[in-house]
KOLSELUM-306768 format. One record per residue (C-alpha): residue in one letter; x, y, z. Coordinates in steps of 0.2 Angstrom, whole numbers, padded with zeros to 4 digits, always signed. Layout:
REM KOLSELUM-306768
AXYZ...
***
This chain:
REM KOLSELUM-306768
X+0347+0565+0285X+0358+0573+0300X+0362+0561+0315X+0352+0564+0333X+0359+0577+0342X+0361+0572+0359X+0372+0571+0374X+0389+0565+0372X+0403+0560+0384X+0418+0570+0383X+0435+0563+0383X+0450+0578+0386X+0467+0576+0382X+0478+0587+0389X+0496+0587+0383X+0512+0599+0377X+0515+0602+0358X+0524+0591+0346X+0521+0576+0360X+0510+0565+0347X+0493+0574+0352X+0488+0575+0334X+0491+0555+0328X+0481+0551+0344X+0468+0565+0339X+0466+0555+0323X+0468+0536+0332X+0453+0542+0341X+0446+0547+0323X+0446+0530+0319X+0432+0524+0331X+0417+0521+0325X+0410+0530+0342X+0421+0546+0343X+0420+0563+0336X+0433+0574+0337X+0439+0591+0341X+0456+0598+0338X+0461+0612+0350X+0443+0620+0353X+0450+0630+0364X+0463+0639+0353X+0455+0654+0349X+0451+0659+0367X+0468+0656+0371X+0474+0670+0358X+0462+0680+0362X+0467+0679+0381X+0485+0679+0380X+0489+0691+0365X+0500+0678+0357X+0506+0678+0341X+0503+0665+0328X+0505+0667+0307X+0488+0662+0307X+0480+0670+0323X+0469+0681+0313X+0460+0668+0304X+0462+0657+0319X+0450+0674+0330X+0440+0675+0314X+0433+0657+0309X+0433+0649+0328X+0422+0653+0344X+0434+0663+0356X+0422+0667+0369X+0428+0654+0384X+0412+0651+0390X+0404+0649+0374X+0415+0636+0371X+0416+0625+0384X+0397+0626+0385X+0390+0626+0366X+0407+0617+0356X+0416+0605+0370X+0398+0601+0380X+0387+0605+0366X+0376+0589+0359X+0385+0577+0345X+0377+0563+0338X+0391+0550+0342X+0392+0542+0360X+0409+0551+0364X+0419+0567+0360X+0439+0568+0357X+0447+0584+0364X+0465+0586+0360X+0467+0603+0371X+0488+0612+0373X+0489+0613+0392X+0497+0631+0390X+0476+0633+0382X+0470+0631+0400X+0467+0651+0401X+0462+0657+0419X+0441+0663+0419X+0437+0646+0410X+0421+0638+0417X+0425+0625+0430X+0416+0612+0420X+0430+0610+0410X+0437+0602+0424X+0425+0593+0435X+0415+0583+0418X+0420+0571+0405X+0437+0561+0408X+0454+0566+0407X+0470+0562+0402X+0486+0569+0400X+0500+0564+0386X+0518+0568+0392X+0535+0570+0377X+0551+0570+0384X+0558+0587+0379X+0572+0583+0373X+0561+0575+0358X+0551+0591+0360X+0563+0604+0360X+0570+0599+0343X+0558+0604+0330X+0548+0614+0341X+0554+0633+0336X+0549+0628+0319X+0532+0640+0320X+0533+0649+0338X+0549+0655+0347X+0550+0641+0363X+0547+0647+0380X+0544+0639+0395X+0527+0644+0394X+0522+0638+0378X+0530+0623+0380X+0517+0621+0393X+0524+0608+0403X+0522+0617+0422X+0504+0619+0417X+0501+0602+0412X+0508+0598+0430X+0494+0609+0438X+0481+0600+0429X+0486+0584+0433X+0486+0593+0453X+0471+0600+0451X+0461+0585+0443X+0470+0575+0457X+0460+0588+0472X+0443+0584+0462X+0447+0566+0466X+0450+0561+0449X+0468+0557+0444X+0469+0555+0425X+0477+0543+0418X+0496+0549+0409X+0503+0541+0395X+0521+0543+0387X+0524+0547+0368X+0538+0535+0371X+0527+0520+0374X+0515+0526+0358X+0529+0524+0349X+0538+0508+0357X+0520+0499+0360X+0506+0506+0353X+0492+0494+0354X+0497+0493+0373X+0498+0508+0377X+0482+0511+0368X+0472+0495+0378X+0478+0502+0391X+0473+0521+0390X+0456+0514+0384X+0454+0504+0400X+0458+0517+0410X+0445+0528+0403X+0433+0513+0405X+0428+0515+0385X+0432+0497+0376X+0447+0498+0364X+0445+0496+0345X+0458+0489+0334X+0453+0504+0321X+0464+0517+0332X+0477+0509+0325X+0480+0517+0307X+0475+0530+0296X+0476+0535+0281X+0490+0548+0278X+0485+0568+0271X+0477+0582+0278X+0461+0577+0286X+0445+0587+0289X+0445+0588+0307X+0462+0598+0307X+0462+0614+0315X+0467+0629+0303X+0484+0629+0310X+0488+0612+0302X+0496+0617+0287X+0511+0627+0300X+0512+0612+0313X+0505+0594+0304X+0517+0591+0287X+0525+0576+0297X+0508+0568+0305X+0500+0571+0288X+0514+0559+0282X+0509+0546+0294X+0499+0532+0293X+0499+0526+0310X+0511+0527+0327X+0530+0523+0319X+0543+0518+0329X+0555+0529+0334X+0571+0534+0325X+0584+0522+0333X+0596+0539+0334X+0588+0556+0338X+0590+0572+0333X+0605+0584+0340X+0599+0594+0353X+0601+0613+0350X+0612+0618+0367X+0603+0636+0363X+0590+0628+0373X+0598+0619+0385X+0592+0631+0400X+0572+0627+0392X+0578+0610+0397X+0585+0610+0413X+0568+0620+0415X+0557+0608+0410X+0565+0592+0413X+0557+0590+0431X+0543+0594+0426X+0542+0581+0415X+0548+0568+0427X+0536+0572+0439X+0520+0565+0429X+0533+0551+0421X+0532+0543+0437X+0513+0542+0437X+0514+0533+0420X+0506+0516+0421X+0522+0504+0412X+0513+0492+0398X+0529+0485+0392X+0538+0484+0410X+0538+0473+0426X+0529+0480+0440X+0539+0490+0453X+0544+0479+0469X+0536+0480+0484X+0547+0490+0500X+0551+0479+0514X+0543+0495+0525X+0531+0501+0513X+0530+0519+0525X+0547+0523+0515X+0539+0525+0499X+0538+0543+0503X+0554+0548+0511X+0566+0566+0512X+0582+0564+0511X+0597+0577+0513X+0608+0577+0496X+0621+0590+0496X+0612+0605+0505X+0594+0604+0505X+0582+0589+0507X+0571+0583+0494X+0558+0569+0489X+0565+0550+0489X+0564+0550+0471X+0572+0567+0467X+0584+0563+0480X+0599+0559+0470X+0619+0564+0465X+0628+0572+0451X+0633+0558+0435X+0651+0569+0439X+0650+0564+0459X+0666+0554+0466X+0654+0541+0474X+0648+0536+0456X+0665+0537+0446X+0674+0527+0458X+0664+0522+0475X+0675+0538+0482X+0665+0539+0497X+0664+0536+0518X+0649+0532+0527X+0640+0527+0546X+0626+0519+0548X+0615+0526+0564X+0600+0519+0575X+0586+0531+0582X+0579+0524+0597X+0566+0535+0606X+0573+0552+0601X+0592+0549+0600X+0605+0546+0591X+0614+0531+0596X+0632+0533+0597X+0631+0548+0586X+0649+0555+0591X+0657+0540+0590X+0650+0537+0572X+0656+0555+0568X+0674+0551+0575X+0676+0538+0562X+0667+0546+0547X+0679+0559+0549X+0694+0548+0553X+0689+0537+0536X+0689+0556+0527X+0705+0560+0533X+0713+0543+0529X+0708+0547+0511X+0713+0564+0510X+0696+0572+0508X+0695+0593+0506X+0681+0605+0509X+0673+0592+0522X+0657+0599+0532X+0661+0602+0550X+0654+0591+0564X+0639+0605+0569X+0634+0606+0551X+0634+0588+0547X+0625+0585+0564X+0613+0598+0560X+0610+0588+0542X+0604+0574+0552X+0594+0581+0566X+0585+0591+0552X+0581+0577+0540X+0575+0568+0557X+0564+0582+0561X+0558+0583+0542X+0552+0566+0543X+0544+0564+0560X+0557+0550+0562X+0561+0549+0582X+0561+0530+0584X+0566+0512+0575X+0574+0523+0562X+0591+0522+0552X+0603+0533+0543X+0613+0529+0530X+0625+0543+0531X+0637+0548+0518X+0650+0560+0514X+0656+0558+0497X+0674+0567+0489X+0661+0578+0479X+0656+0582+0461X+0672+0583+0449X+0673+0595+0435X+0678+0582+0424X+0675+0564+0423X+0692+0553+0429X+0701+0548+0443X+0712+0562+0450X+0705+0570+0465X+0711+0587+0459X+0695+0586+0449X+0685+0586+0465X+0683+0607+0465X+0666+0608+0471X+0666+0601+0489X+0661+0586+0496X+0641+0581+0495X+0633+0577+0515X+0620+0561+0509X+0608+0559+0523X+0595+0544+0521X+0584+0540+0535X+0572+0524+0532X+0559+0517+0543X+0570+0502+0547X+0568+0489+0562X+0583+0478+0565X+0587+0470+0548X+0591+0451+0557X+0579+0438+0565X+0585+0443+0583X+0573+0431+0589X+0577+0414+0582X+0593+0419+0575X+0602+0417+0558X+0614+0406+0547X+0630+0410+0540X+0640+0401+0526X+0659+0404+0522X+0664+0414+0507X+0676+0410+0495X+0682+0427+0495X+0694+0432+0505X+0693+0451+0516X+0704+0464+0510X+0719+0464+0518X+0729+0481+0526X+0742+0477+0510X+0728+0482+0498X+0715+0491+0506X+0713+0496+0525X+0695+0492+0532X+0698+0503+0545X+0693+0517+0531X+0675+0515+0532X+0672+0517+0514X+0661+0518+0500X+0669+0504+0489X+0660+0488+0496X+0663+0475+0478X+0673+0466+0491X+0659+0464+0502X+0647+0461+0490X+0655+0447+0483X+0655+0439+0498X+0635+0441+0501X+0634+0435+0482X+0637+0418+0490X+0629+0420+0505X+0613+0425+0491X+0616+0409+0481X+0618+0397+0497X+0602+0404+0504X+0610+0409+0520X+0606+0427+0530X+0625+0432+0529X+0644+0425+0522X+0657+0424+0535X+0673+0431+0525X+0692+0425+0530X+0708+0434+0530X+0723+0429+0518X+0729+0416+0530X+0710+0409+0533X+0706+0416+0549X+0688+0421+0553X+0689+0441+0549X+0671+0446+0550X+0654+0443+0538X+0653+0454+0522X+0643+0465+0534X+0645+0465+0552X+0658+0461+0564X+0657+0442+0573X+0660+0434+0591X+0659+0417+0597X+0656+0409+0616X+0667+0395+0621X+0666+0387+0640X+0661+0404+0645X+0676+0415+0637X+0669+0428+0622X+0682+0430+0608X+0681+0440+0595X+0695+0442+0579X+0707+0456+0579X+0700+0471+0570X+0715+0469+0557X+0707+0463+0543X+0689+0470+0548X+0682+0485+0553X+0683+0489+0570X+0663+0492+0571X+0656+0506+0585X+0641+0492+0587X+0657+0477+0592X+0668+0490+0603X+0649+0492+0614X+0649+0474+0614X+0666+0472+0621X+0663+0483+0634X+0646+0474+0638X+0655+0458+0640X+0668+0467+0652X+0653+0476+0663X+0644+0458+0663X+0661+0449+0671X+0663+0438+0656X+0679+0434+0649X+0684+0443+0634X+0699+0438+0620X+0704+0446+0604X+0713+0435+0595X+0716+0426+0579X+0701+0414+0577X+0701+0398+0565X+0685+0393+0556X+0682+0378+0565X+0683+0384+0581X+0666+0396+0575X+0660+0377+0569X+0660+0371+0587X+0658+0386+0598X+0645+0388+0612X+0637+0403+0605X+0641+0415+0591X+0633+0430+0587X+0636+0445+0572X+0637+0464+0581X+0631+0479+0569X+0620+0494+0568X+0607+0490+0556X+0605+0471+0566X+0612+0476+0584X+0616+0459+0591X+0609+0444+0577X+0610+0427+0585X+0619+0412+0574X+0611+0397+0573X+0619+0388+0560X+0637+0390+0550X+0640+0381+0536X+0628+0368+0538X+0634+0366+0556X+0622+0369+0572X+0630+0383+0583X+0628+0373+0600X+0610+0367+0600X+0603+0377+0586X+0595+0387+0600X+0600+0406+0604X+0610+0405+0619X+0611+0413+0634X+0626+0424+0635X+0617+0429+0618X+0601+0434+0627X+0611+0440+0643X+0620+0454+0629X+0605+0456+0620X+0597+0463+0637X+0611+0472+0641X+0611+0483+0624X+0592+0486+0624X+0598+0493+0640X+0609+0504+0633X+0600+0511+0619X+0586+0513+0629X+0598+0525+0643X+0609+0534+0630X+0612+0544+0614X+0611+0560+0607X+0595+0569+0609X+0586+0575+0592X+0581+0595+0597X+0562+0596+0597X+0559+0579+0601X+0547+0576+0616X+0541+0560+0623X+0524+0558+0621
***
C-alpha cells in the first residue's frame, strides 16, 4: 500500500559543485523523516541557459524542465514523509523562477573553499566563474537575508573536520531534531542519484560517511589561478557567517560600534574585515613601518600637522621612497573620516608602511611598488581611567637606546615596547614604566611621563623616549600655566615619592598615576596640578585642530 500523500516541509540547500552536497544529500537520506531530491532543478537550468552537459539530452528528456512546474508539482508537491531534502547548484537558480522558491521551506547554504574545489572540478564541465556558482550563492544568501530569513551556512571543512557537530548544529538551526543515522551510509550508487551521477559521484559512491580530509591536498592547477582570485571573496564573504562548532567564540569589542568599520588600505577604503595588507608588505616581513596616532574632537583633527611633521621625519630617517605627499595623505584621512560619519571621540591609527616587495627578504631594493597609506579610525574614548587614575610598575626591560635603535623614528617595530607591557600584563598594572641603560626613568612602553615635585614639573629628556606631540603640548601648558618646567635625567625613586605624576599620550591625553610599583603617588589621589592640566588640554582640544571638510556643528 502507498504512503499518505500529504504536505511536506521543504528543507533547501544551496551550495557550489564538488563542496560535499551529495554526501549531505544522502546523510539526510538516512532520516527516517526525510525524502530527498537531487537537483530538481537541473533540467530547467539547461533548458534556460543552453549549457552543455554529456548527458543533457536525457537529463531534458526524463526530468520536468518547466520551472514552474517544478517548483510547484516536484519541490512543493505532496510526499508522504514530514520533510523534503533539496540539494539545489546555486548557478540552478535561473531568473523567471516562482518566488516561492524563496520565501517557503528553510534554507541553507554549504560553502567549499575553492581551492578544494577548483581541483577536480574540470573533470566533466570546463570551470567558469559562473558555474562555479559562487557569486550567485552570495546573492541567495543577500536575498534570503531581505525576506528576513538568514540561512544558516556551513563549511565542507568542518563536515569533514567534525561531522557530528556540524551536523547537530545545522539541525538545530533548521529547528528539525538531529538523528545519529545521518551519520553513515552504505557506499554505491544509490537510487535517488540524479542521471548525471555516473559523470560526477564515482568518489561519494565510494564513501560511506563524511572522511577526514587528506592531511596534504591536491596541487592546485595555476591554469586557474585567475578562477581563484575570482572566487576567493566570495567565498570569504559567507565564511564569516559560519557558525564555528569546533572554535572559541569571537571576543567581544571594547566599542562594539567598531564592529563595522572602513578603513583606508593602500588607495581605496574597504570593510574592517577585508581591510588588510599584502603577505609581501614591509610592515609584515619586518615591522618596516612609521605611524601617528590622531584624536577627533568635535570635527578636527588634533595636532594634525604636527603628527604629519613627524610621520614624515620618521619616513625620511628610514630612507623611505615613493612616499604620498602631505595633501594626499591628508585627504586619506579626512575621507575615511567622512566615510564613517566619524567627527568626534575618534582615533586614527595612521600608517605608512615602506610598501609591498617583489620578493620576500630584507633589502629595501625589493620595495618596487610604493609605500601603502593605512588609515584606521575607531570609535575610541580615552584608553585610561582619567578620572581616578592609573598604576604603573617597572619593567625589566630596558628602552632602546640611540646606539641601537633611535625612538625618535616613530616606527612600526614595537617588540621592545611590548615586552615591556608583557610585565605590566602579568603584574596587573594599566602600564610599565621602562628605564634607559643607566636606569633612569625614560618613558612607559606607551606614553611619555612627568612627575610634580614642591610645585616644579619635570619630565625625562626625550633621548631614550620619543619625544611625543601629546608631551611637547604638555610642556607648553605647564609654561602658559606659570608652573615650573625641567627636563632632565630622572631616577626612579624620585617618581616613588613625587607629588604628582602623570602619563601624556594621544590615545589617553593626560592619565593620572596613582600608584607605582606598589607605591602611592602622594595620597593616592589625583592631584591638582594634574586636574589644573587636565582643564587646560580639554581647553585646547576644544579651541584648535584641523577642520574635517564637510563637517558641520549640529
Amino acid at each position: 500500500m502507498a504512503a499518505e500523500q500529504g504536505e511536506v516541509e521543504v528543507i533547501h540547500s544551496w551550495s557550489a559543485p564538488r563542496s560535499l552536497s551529495t554526501s549531505l544529500t544522502y546523510s539526510f537520506h538516512q532520516r527516517d523523516d526525510t525524502e530527498v531530491l537531487d537537483e530538481p532543478l537541473y533540467a530547467t537550468f539547461l533548458q534556460v541557459t543552453g549549457a552543455e552537459r554529456p548527458y543533457r539530452e536525457d537529463v531534458l528528456s526524463k526530468m520536468e524542465n518547466d520551472g514552474d512546474k517544478v517548483v510547484k508539482d516536484v519541490i512543493f508537491g505532496p510526499g508522504s514523509k514530514k520533510y523534503r531534502f533539496c540539494k539545489h547548484m546555486a548557478k540552478q537558480r535561473v531568473p523567471g523562477l516562482p518566488s516561492d522558491l524563496m520565501k517557503k521551506g528553510k534554507h541553507f547554504i554549504l560553502i567549499r573553499n575553492p581551492l578544494d574545489i577548483l581541483p577536480s572540478f574540470d573533470k566533466v564541465v570546463p570551470p567558469s566563474f559562473l558555474e562555479l556558482g559562487l557569486g550567485e550563492l552570495v546573492s541567495i544568501y543577500s536575498e534570503l537575508c531581505d525576506l528576513g530569513t538568514p540561512p544558516p551556512v556551513i563549511d565542507a571543512a568542518d563536515l569533514h573536520e567534525n561531522p557530528e557537530a556540524t551536523l547537530q548544529c545545522l539541525c538545530e538551526d533548521l529547528q528539525i531534531p538531529f538523528q545519529s543515522s545521518m551519520l553513515k551510509w552504505e557506499a554505491g550508487p544509490k537510487p535517488i542519484d540524479g542521471i548525471w551521477a555516473p559523470w560526477w559521484y564515482k568518489s561519494v559512491h565510494k564513501s560511506t560517511g563524511f572522511a577526514s580530509e587528506r592531511k596534504y591536498p591536491a596541487e592546485f592547477p595555476f591554469s586557474l589561478y585567475h578562477l581563484l582570485e575570482q572566487s576567493l571573496p566570495f567565498y570569504n564573504l559567507l565564511k564569516r557567517q559560519v557558525k564555528r562548532v569546533s572554535s572559541l567564540p569571537p571576543p567581544d569589542l571594547p566599542v562594539p560600534a567598531n564592529e563595522k568599520l572602513l578603513a583606508w588600505v593602500g588607495d581605496e577604503i574597504l570593510p574592517r574585515e577585508s581591510a588588510k595588507v599584502s603577505v609581501f608588505d614591509s610592515v609584515v616581513q619586518g615591522g618596516d613601518s612609521v605611524w601617528e596616532g590622531l584624536r577627533i574632537y568635535d570635527g578636527k583633527v588634533f595636532k594634525l600637522e604636527e603628527h604629519l611633521d613627524r610621520l614624515f621625519d620618521s619616513a625620511k630617517a628610514l630612507a623611505f621612497e615613493n612616499v604620498p605627499t602631505r595633501g594626499e595623505i591628508k585627504d586619506a584621512i579626512f575621507k575615511t573620516l567622512i566615510r564613517n560619519g566619524m567627527f568626534n571621540n575618534a582615533h586614527i591609527r595612521l600608517s605608512l608602511t615602506r610598501g609591498k616587495k617583489v620578493t620576500s627578504g630584507m633589502s629595501p631594493a625589493f620595495n618596487r611598488y610604493g609605500c601603502t597609506l593605512i588609515v584606521l579610525p575607531e570609535w575610541k574614548p580615552p584608553v585610561y581611567d582619567n578620572t581616578k587614575g592609573i598604576t604603573l610598575v617597572t619593567a625589566t626591560t630596558r628602552r632602546n637606546s640611540p646606539n641601537n635603535l633611535d625612538s625618535k623614528i616613530h616606527h612600526n617595530n614595537l617588540l621592545n615596547n611590548i615586552l615591556a607591557k608583557i610585565e605590566g600584563n602579568n603584574a596587573n598594572a594599566d602600564d610599565a614604566i621602562m628605564l634607559d641603560k643607566d636606569g633612569y626613568v625614560s618613558e612607559t612602553n606607551a606614553t611619555n611621563i612627568f612627575l610634580v615635585k614642591k610645585g616644579r614639573v619635570l619630565t625625562p629628556h626625550a633621548d631614550y623616549c620619543l619625544p611625543g606631540i601629546t608631551r611637547a603640548t604638555v610642556m607648553d601648558l605647564v609654561v602658559k600655566e606659570n608652573l615650573i618646567l625641567e627636563e632632565r635625567r630622572i631616577s626612579l625613586s624620585e617618581f616613588h615619592t613625587a607629588d604628582e605624576v602623570w602619563t601624556t599620550g594621544t590615545m589617553g591625553e593626560i592619565s593620572p598615576v596613582v600608584k607605582i610599583d606598589g607605591r602611592l603617588v602622594g595620597d593616592g589621589q589625583v592631584g591638582p596640578v594634574t586636574r589644573r592640566l587636565q582643564n587646560a588640554y580639554k581647553n585646547l582640544t576644544d579651541a584648535s585642530g584641523v577642520p574635517i571638510p564637510t563637517y558641520r556643528e549640529a
